[in-house]
mmJSON file of the N, C-alpha and C atoms, coordinates in Angstrom:
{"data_MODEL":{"atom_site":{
"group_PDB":["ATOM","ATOM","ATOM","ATOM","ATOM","ATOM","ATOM","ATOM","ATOM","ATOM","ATOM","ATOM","ATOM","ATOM","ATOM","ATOM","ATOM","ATOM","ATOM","ATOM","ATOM","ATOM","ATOM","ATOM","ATOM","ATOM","ATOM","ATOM","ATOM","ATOM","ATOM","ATOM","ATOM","ATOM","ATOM","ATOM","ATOM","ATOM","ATOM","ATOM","ATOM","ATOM","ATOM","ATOM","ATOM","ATOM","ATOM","ATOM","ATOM","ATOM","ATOM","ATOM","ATOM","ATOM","ATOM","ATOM","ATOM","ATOM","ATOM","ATOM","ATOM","ATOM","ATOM","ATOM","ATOM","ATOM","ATOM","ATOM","ATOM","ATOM","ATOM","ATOM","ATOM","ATOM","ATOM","ATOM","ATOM","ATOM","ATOM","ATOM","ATOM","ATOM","ATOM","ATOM","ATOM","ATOM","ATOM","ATOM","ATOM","ATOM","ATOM","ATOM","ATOM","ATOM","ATOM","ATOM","ATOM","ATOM","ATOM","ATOM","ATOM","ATOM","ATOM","ATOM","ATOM","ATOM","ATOM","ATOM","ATOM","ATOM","ATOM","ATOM","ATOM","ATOM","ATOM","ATOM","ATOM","ATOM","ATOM","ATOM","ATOM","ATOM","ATOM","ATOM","ATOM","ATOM","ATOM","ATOM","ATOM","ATOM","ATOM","ATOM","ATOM","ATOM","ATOM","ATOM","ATOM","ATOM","ATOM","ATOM","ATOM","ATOM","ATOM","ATOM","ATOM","ATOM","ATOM","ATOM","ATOM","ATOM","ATOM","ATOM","ATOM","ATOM","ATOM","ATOM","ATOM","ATOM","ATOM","ATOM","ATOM","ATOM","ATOM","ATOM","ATOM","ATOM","ATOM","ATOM","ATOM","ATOM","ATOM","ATOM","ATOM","ATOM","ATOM","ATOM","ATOM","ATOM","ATOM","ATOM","ATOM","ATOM","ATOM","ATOM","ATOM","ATOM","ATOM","ATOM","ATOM","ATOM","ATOM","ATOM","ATOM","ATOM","ATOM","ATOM","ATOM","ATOM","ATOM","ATOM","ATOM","ATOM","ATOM","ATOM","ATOM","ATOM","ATOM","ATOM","ATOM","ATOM"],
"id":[1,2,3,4,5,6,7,8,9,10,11,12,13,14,15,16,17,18,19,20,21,22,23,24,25,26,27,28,29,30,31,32,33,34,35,36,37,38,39,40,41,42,43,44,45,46,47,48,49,50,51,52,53,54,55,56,57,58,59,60,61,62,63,64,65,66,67,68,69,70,71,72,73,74,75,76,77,78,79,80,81,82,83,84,85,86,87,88,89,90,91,92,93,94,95,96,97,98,99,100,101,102,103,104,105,106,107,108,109,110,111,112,113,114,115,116,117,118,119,120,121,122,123,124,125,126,127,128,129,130,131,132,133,134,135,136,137,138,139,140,141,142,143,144,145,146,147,148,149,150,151,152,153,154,155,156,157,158,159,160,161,162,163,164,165,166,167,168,169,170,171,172,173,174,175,176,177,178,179,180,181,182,183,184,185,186,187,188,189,190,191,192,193,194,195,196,197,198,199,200,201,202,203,204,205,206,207,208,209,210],
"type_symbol":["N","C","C","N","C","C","N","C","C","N","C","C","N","C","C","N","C","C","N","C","C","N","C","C","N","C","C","N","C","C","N","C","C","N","C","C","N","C","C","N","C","C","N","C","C","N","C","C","N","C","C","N","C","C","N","C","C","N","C","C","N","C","C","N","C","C","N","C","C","N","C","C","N","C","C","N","C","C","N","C","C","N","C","C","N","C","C","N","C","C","N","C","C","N","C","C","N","C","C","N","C","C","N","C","C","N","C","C","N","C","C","N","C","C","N","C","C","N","C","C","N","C","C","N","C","C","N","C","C","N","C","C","N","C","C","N","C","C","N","C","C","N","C","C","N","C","C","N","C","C","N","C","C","N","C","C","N","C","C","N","C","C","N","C","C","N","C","C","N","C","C","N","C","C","N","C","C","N","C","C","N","C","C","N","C","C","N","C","C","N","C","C","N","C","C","N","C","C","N","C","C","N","C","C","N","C","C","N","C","C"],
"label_atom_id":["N","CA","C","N","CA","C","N","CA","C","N","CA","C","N","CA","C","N","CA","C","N","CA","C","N","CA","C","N","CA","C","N","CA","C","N","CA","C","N","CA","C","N","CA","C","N","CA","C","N","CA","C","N","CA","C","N","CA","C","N","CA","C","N","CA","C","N","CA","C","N","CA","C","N","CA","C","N","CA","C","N","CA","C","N","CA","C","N","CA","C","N","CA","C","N","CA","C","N","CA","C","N","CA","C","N","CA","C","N","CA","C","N","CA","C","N","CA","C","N","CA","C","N","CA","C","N","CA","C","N","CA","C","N","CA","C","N","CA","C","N","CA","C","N","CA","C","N","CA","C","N","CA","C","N","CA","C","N","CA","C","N","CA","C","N","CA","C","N","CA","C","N","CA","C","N","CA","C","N","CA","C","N","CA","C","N","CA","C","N","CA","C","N","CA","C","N","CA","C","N","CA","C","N","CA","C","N","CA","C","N","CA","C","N","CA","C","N","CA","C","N","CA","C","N","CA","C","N","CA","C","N","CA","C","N","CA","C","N","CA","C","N","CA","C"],
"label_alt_id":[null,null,null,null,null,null,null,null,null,null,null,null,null,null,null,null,null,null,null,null,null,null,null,null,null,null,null,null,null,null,null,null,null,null,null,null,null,null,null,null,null,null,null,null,null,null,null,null,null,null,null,null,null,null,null,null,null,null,null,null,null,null,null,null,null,null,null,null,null,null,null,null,null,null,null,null,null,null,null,null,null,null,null,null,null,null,null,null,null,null,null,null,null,null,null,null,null,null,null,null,null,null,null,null,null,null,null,null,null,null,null,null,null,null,null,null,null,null,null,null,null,null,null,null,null,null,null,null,null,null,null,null,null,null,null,null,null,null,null,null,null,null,null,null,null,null,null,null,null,null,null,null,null,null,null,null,null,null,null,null,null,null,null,null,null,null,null,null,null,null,null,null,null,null,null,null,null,null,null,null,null,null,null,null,null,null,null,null,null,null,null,null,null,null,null,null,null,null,null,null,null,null,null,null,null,null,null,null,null,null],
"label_comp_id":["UNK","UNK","UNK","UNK","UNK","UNK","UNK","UNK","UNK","UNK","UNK","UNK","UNK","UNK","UNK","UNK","UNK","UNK","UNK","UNK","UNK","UNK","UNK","UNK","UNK","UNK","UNK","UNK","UNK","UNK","UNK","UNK","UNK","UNK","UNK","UNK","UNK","UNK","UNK","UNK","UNK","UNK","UNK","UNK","UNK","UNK","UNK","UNK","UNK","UNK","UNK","UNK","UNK","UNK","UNK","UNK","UNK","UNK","UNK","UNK","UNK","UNK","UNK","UNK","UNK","UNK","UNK","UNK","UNK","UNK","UNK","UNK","UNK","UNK","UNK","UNK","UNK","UNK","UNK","UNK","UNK","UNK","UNK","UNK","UNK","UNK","UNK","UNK","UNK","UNK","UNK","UNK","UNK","UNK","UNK","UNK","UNK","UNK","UNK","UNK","UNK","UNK","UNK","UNK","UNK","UNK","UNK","UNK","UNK","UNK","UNK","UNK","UNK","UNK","UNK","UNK","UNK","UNK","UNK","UNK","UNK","UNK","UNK","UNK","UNK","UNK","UNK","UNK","UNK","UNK","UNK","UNK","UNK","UNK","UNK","UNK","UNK","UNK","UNK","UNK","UNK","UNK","UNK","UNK","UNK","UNK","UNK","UNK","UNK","UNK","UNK","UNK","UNK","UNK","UNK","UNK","UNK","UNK","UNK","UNK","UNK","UNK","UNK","UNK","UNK","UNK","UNK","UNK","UNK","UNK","UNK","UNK","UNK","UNK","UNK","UNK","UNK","UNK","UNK","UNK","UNK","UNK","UNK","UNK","UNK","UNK","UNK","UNK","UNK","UNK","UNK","UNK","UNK","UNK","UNK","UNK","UNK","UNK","UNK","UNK","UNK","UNK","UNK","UNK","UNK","UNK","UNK","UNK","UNK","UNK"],
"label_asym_id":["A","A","A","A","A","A","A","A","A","A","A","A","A","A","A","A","A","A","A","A","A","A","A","A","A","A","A","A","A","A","A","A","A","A","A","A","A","A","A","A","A","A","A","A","A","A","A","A","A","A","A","A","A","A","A","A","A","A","A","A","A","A","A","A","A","A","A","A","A","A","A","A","A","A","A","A","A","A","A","A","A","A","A","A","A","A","A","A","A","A","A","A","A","A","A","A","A","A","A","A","A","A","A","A","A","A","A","A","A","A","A","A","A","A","A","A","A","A","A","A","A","A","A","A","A","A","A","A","A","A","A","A","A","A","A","A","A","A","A","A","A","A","A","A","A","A","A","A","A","A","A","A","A","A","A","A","A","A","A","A","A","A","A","A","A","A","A","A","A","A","A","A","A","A","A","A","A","A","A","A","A","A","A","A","A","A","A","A","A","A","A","A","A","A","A","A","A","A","A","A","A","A","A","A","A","A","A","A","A","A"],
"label_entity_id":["1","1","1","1","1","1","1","1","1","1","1","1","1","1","1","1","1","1","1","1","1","1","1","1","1","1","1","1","1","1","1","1","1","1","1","1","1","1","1","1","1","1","1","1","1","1","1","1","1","1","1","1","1","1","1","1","1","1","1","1","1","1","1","1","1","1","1","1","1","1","1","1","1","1","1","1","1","1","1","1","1","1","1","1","1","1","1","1","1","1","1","1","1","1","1","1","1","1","1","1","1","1","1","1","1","1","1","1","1","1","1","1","1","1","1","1","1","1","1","1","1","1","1","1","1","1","1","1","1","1","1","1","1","1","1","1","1","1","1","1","1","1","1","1","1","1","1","1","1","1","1","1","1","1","1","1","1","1","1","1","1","1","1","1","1","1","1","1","1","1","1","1","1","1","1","1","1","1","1","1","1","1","1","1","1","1","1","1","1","1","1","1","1","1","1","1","1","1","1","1","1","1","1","1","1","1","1","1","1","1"],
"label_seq_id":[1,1,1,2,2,2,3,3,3,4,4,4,5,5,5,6,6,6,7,7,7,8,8,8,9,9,9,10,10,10,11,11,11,12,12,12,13,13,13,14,14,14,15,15,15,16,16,16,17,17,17,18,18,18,19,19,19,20,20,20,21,21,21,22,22,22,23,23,23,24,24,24,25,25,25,26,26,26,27,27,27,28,28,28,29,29,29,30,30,30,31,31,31,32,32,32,33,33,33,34,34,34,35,35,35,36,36,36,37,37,37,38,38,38,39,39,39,40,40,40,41,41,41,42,42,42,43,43,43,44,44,44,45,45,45,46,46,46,47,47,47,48,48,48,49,49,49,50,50,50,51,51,51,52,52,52,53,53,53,54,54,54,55,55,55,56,56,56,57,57,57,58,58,58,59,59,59,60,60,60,61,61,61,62,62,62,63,63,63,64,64,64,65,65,65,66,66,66,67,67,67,68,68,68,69,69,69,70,70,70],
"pdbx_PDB_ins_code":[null,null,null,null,null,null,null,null,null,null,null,null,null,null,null,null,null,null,null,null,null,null,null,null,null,null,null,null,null,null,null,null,null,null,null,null,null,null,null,null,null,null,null,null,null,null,null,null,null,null,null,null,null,null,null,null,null,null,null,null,null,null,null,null,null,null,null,null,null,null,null,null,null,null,null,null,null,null,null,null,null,null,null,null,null,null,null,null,null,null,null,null,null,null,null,null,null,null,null,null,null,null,null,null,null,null,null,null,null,null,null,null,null,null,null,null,null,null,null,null,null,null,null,null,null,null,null,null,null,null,null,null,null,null,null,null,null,null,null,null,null,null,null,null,null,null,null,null,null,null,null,null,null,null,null,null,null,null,null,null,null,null,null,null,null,null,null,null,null,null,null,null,null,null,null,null,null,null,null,null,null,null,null,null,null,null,null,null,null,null,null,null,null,null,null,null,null,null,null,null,null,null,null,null,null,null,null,null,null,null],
"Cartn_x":[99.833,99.716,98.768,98.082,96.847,97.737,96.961,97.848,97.969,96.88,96.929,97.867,98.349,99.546,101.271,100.752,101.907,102.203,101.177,101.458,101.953,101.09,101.349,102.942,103.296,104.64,105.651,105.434,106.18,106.352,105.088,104.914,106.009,105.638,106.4,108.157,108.642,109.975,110.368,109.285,110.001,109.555,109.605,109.151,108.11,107.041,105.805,104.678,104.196,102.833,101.892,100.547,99.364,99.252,99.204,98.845,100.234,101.426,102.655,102.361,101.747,101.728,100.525,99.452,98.431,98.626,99.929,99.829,100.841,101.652,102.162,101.472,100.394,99.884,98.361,97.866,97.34,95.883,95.991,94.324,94.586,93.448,93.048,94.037,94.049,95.204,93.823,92.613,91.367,90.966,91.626,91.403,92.874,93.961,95.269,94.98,94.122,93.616,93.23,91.78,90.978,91.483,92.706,92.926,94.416,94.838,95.625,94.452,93.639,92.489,91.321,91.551,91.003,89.59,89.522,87.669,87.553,88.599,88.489,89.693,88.853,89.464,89.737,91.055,92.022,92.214,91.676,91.547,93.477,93.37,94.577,95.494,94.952,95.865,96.058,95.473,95.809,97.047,96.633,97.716,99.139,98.707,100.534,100.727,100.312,100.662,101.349,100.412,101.135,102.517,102.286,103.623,104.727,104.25,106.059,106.12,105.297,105.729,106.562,106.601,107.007,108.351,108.293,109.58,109.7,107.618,107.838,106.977,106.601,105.886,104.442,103.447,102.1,102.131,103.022,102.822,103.557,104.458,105.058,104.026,102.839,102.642,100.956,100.407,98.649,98.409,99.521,98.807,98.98,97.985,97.798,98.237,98.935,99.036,98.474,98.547,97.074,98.18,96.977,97.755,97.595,96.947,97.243,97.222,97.876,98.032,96.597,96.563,95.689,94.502],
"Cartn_y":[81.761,82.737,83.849,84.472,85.291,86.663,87.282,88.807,89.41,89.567,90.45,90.27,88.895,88.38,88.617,88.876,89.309,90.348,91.358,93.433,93.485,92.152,92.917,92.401,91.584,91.218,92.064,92.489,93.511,94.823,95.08,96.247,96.439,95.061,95.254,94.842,94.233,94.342,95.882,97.054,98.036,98.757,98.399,99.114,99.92,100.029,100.638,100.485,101.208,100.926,101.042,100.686,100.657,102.108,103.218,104.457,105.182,104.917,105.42,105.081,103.386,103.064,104.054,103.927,104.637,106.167,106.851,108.261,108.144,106.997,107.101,106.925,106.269,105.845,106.515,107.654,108.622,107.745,106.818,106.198,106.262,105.86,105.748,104.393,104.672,103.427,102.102,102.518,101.692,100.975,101.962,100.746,99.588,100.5,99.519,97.912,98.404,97.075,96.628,97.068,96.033,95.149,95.527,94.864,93.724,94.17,93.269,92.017,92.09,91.016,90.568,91.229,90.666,91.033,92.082,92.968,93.671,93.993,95.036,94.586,94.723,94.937,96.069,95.99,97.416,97.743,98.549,99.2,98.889,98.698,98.674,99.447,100.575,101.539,101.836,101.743,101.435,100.139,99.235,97.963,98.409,99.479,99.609,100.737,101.522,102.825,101.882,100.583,99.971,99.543,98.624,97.755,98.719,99.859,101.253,101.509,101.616,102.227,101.323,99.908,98.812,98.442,99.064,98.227,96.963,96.661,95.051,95.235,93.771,94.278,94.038,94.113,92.971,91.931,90.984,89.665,89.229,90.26,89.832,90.177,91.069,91.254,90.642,90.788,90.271,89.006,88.596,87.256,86.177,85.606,84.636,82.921,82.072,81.034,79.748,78.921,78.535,76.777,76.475,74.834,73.943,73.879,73.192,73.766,73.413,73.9,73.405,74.719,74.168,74.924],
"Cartn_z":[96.175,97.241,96.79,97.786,97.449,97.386,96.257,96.303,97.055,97.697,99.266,99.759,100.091,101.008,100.455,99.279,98.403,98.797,98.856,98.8,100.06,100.917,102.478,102.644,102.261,102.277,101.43,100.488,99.977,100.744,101.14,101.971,103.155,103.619,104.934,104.687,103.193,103.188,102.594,102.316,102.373,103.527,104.205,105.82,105.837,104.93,104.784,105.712,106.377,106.889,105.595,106.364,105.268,104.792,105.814,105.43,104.117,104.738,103.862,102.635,102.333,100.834,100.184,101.451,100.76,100.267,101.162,100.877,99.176,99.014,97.861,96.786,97.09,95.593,95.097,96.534,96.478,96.849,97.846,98.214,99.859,100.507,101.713,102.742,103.237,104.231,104.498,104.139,104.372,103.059,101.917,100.337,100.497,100.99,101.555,102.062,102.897,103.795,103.31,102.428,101.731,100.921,100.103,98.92,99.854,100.918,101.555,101.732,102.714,103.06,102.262,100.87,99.641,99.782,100.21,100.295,99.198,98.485,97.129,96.172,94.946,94.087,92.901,93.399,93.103,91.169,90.739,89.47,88.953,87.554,86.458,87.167,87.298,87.543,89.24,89.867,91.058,91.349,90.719,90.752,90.295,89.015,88.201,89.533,90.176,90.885,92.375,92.979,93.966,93.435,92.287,92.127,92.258,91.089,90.936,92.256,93.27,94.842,95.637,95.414,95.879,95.171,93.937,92.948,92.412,92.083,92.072,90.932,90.013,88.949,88.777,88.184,88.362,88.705,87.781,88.247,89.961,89.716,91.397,92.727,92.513,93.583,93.461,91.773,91.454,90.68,90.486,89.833,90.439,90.649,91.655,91.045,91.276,90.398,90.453,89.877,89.406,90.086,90.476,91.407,90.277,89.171,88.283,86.705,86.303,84.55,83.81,82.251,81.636,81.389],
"occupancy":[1.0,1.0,1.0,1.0,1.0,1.0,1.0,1.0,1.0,1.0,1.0,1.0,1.0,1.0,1.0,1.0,1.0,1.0,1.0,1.0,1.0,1.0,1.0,1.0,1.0,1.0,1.0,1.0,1.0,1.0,1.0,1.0,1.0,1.0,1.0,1.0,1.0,1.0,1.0,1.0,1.0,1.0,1.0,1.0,1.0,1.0,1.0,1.0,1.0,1.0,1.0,1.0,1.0,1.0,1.0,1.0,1.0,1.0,1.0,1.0,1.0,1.0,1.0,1.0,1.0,1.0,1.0,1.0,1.0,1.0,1.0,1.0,1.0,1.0,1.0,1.0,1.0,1.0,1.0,1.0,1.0,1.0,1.0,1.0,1.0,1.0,1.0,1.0,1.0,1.0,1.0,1.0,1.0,1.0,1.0,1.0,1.0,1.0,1.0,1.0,1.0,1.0,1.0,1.0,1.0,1.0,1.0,1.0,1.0,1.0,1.0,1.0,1.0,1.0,1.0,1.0,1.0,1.0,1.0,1.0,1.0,1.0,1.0,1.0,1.0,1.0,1.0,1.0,1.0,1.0,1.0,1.0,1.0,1.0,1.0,1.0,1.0,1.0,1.0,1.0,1.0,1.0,1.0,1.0,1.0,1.0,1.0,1.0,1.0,1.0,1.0,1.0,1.0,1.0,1.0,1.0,1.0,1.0,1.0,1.0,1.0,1.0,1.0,1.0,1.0,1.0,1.0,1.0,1.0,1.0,1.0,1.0,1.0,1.0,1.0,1.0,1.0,1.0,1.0,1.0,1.0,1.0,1.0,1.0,1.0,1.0,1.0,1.0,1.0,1.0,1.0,1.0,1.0,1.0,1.0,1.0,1.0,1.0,1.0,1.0,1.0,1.0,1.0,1.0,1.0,1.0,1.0,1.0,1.0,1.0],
"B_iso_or_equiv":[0.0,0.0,0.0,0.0,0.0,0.0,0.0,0.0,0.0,0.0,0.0,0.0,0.0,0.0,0.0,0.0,0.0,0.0,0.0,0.0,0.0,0.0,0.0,0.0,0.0,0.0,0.0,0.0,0.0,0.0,0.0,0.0,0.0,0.0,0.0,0.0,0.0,0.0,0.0,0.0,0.0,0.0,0.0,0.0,0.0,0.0,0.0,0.0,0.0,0.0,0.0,0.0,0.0,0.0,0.0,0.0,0.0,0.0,0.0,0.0,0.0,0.0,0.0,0.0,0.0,0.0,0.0,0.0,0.0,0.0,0.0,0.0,0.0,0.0,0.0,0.0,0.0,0.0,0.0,0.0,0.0,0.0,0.0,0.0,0.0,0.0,0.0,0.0,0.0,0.0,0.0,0.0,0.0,0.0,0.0,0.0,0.0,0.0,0.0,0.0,0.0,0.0,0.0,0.0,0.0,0.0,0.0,0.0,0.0,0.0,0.0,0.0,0.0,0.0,0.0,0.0,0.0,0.0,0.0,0.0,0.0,0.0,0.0,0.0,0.0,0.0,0.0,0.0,0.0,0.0,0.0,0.0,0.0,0.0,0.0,0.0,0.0,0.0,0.0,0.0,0.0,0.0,0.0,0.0,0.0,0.0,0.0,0.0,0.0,0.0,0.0,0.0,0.0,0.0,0.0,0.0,0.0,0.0,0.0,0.0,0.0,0.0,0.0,0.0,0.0,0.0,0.0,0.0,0.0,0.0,0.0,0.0,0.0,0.0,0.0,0.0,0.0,0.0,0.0,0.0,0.0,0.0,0.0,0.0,0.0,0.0,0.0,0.0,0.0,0.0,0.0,0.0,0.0,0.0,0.0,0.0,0.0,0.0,0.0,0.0,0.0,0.0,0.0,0.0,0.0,0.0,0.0,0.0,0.0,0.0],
"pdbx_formal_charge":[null,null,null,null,null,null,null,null,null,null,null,null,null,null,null,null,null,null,null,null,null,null,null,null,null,null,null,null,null,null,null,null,null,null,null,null,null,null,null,null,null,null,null,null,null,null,null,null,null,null,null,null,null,null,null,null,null,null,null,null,null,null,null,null,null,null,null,null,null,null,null,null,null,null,null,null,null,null,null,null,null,null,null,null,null,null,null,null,null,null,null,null,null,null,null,null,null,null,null,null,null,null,null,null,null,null,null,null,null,null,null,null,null,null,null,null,null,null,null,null,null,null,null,null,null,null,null,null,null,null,null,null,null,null,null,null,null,null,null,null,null,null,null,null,null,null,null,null,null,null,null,null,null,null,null,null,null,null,null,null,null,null,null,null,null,null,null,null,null,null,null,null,null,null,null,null,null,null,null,null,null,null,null,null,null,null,null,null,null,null,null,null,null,null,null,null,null,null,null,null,null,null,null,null,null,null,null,null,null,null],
"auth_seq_id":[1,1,1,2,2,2,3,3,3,4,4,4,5,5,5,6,6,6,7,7,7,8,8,8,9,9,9,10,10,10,11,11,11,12,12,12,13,13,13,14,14,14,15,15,15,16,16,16,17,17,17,18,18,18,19,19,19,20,20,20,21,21,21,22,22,22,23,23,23,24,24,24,25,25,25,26,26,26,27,27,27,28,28,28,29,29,29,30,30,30,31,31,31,32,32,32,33,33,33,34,34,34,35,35,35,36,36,36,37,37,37,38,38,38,39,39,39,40,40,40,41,41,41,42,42,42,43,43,43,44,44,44,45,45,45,46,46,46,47,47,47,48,48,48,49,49,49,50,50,50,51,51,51,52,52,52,53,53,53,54,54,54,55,55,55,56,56,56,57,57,57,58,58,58,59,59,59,60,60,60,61,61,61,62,62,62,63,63,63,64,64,64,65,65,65,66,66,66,67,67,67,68,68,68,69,69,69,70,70,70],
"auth_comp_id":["UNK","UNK","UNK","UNK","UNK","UNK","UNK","UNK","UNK","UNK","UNK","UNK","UNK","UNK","UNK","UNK","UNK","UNK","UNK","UNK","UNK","UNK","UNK","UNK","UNK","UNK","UNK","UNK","UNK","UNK","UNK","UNK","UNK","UNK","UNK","UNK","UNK","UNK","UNK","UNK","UNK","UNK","UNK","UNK","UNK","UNK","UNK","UNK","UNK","UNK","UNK","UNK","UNK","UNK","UNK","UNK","UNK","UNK","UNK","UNK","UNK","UNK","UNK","UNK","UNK","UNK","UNK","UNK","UNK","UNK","UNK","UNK","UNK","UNK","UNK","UNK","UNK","UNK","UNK","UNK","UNK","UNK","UNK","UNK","UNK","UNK","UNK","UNK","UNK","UNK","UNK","UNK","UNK","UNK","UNK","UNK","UNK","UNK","UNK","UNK","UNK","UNK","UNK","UNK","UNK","UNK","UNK","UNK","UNK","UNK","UNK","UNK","UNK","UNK","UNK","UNK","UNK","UNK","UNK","UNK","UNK","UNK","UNK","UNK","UNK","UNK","UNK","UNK","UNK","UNK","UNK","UNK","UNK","UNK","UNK","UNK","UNK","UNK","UNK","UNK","UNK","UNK","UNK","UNK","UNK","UNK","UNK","UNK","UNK","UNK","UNK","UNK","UNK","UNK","UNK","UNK","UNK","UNK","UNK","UNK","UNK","UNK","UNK","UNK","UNK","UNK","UNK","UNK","UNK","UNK","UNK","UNK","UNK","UNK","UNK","UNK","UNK","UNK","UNK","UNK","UNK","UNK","UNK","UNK","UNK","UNK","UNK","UNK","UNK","UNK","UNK","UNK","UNK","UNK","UNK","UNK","UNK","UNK","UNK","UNK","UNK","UNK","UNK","UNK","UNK","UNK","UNK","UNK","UNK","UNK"],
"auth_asym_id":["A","A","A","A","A","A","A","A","A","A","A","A","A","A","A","A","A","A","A","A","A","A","A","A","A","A","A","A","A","A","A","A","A","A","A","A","A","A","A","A","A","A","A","A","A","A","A","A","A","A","A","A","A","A","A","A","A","A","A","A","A","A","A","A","A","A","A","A","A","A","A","A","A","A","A","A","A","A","A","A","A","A","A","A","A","A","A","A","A","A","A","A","A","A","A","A","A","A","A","A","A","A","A","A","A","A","A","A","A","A","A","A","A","A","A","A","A","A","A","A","A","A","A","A","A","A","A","A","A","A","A","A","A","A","A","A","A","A","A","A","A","A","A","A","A","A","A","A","A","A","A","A","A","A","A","A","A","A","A","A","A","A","A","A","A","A","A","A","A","A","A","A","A","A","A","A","A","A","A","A","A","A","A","A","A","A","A","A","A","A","A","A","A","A","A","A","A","A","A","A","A","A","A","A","A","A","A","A","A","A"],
"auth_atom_id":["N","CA","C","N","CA","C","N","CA","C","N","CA","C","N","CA","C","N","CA","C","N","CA","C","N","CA","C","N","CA","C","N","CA","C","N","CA","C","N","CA","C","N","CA","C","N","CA","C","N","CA","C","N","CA","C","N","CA","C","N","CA","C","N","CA","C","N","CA","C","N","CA","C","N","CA","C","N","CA","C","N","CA","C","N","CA","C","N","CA","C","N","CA","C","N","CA","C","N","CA","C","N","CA","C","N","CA","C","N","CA","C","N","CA","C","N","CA","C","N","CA","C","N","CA","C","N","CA","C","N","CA","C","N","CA","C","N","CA","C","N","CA","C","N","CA","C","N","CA","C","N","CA","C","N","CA","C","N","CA","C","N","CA","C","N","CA","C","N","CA","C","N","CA","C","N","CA","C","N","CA","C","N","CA","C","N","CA","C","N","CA","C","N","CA","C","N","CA","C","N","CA","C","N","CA","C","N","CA","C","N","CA","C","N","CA","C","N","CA","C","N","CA","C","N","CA","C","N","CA","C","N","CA","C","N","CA","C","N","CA","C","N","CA","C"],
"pdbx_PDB_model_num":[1,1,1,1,1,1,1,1,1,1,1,1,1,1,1,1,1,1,1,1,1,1,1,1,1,1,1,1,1,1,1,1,1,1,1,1,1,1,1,1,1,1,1,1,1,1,1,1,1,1,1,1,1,1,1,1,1,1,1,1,1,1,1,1,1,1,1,1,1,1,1,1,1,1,1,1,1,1,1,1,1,1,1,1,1,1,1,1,1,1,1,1,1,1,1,1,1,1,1,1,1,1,1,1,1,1,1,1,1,1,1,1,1,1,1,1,1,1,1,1,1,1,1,1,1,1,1,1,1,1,1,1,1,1,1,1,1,1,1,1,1,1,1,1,1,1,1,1,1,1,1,1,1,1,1,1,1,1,1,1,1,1,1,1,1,1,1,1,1,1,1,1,1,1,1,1,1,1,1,1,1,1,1,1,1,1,1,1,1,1,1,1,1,1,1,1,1,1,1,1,1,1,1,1,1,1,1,1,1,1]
}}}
């Protein structure tokens, strides 16, 4: 599953709009989007600042897994 689809799903099991996450993690509700629909990619620290807002960790919300081993 693509990360984007991850955040936006996390997002929306804590009842977040795009802008709420964005005002928590101190970015634009328009970098929100991007990195939901995979237009940007979101800095170290942007990623650890989403996951703590969400309660989820890197790998739960950015690592993408791989269809075959190796």
């Amino acid at each position: 599953m693509k990360a984007g689809i991850k955040l936006k799903m996390a997002r929306v099991e804590h009842d977040l709009t795009q802008a709420k996450l964005a005002e928590k993690v101190g970015v634009t509700r328009q970098t929100i989007g991007l990195i939901e629909s995979g237009g940007y990619n979101p800095t170290l620290h942007l990623c650890i600042a989403i996951a703590k807002a969400l309660g989820k960790t890197l790998n739960d919300l950015f690592w993408e897994e791989s269809d075959h081993e190796g």
